[in-house]
Structures are given as C-alpha cells and as structure tokens.
Phi, psi and omega in degrees: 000130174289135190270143214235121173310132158324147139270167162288172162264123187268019176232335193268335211242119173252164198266141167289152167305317179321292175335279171331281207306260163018274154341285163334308236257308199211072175336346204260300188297355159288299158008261230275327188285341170308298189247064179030044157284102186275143169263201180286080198310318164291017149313123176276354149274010161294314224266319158344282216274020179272305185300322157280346155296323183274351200248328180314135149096336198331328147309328188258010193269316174318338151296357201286161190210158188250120156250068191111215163274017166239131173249096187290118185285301161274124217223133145207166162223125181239170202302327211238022114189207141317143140202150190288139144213148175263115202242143164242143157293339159195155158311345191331306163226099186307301180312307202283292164344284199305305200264014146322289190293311175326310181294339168294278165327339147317273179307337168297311191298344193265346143292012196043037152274105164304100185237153156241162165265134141203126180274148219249125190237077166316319163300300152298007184045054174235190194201113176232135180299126143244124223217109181296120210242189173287316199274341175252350160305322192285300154348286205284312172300343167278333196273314182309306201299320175305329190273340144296351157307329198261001176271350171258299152010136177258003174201140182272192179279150195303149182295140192239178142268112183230164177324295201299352188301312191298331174281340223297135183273002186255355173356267157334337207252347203267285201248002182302000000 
C-alpha cells in the first residue's frame, strides 16, 4: 500500500531563503524539501557549491550571521549602509538568486533593519546590486503564500524536465 507524505503544518514552518531560490526554479524540489525528502549530499554539485561557500569571500565570511530562519552568506557595513551579499556558483538563474536575497532583505526590514543586497558569481567575477522595491515585496509575499499552499499538498507536483534537472541532487527521485 502506498504510504501519503506528511503534509506540513503551515502555521510551524518558516519559509526560507533555500525555499524562495527553489520556488523560482523548481516547485517540486520545494515539495520534497517540505516534507523531508533529502536530497543525495554526495552529489557533486552539492559538494561544489559548499566548497565555493567556504572559500568565497573568505574575508567577508567571518561576518556571515544566521538570524531567525535566514542564513546571510556576507555582513558588511560601508559608509552609505548594510549590505547583504549573497555568493552563487553561477548566474544562471539569476531570478531565483535575486529574490532569494530580496527575501533576506525583506526579513531584515521586518526587523528594522536597512539593507541593499548583492549577489556575488565568484566564478564569473561578476556582482549585481539588489534593491528591495514595493513591487517585489508584493512578490515575495504571493511566493510565501504559494509555497506554504504547496506544503500542504499531499503529493508533489509532476515532475517536469528543466535545465536544472542534469545537476539535480534530486534527480534520481524525479527520473530514476
């Protein structure tokens, strides 16, 4: 007999940035991150992007601070304010990086904190400011509520084939 996935409890659970960045990319793989479905941690682009978390930055990392249900990869303070920075292994997907950090910036603001963001592509040297605007607050509050809706689902959504799928540490759960 098939056994039915925990749903979450949508009042116990806070939603994350991992969540938000997820969310952009692939609904299914928030799913499985909901209702405690691990993925394969000897993947090696698990093992990559750990590895360019630890080595990125390596000045500025000594500031990273955990606050709440958020983990800030960069702390800094410069003349004209906070900033935030977020380090990815690659741009690609650029949407989901932003309004990661925007949610971070977000939760900061809900906390009287003032921030800008920037997300950081050490491999490509490149670097782009984020900047919390009215309209992507509006955003990021419809993307919570979808993604506590989808914690309630008793199965996750069909699987699709996307870009992100050939890196996937979820693959196997997907296409096996």
């Amino acid at each position: 007999m098939e056994e039915e996935a925990k749903t979450v409890d949508v009042l116990e659970f806070a939603v994350t940035g991992t969540h938000i960045w997820y969310y952009y990319c692939c609904k299914r793989e928030v799913w499985l991150m909901l209702h405690q479905v691990n993925p394969d941690e000897d993947d090696a682009n698990m093992d990559l992007g750990r590895f360019l978390h630890e080595i990125t930055y390596a000045r500025d990392r000594s500031k990273e601070i955990t606050l709440g249900n958020i983990r800030l990869d960069i702390v800094r303070q410069e003349k004209d304010g906070m900033v935030i920075g977020e380090v990815k292994k690659s741009s690609k997907y650029i949407t989901s990086a932003r309004m990661q950090l925007a949610f971070y910036l977000l939760e900061l603001k809900g906390r009287g904190i003032e921030a800008r963001g920037e997300l950081l592509f050490p491999k490509e040297k490149k670097k782009e400011e984020v900047i919390l605007t009215a309209d992507i607050e509006q955003e990021l509050a419809e993307t919570t509520a979808a993604i506590r809706k989808l914690a309630t689902e008793t199965r996750p959504p069909q699987a699709k084939k996307i870009a992100l799928c050939r890196n996937c540490a979820y693959k196997e759960f997907c296409w096996a």
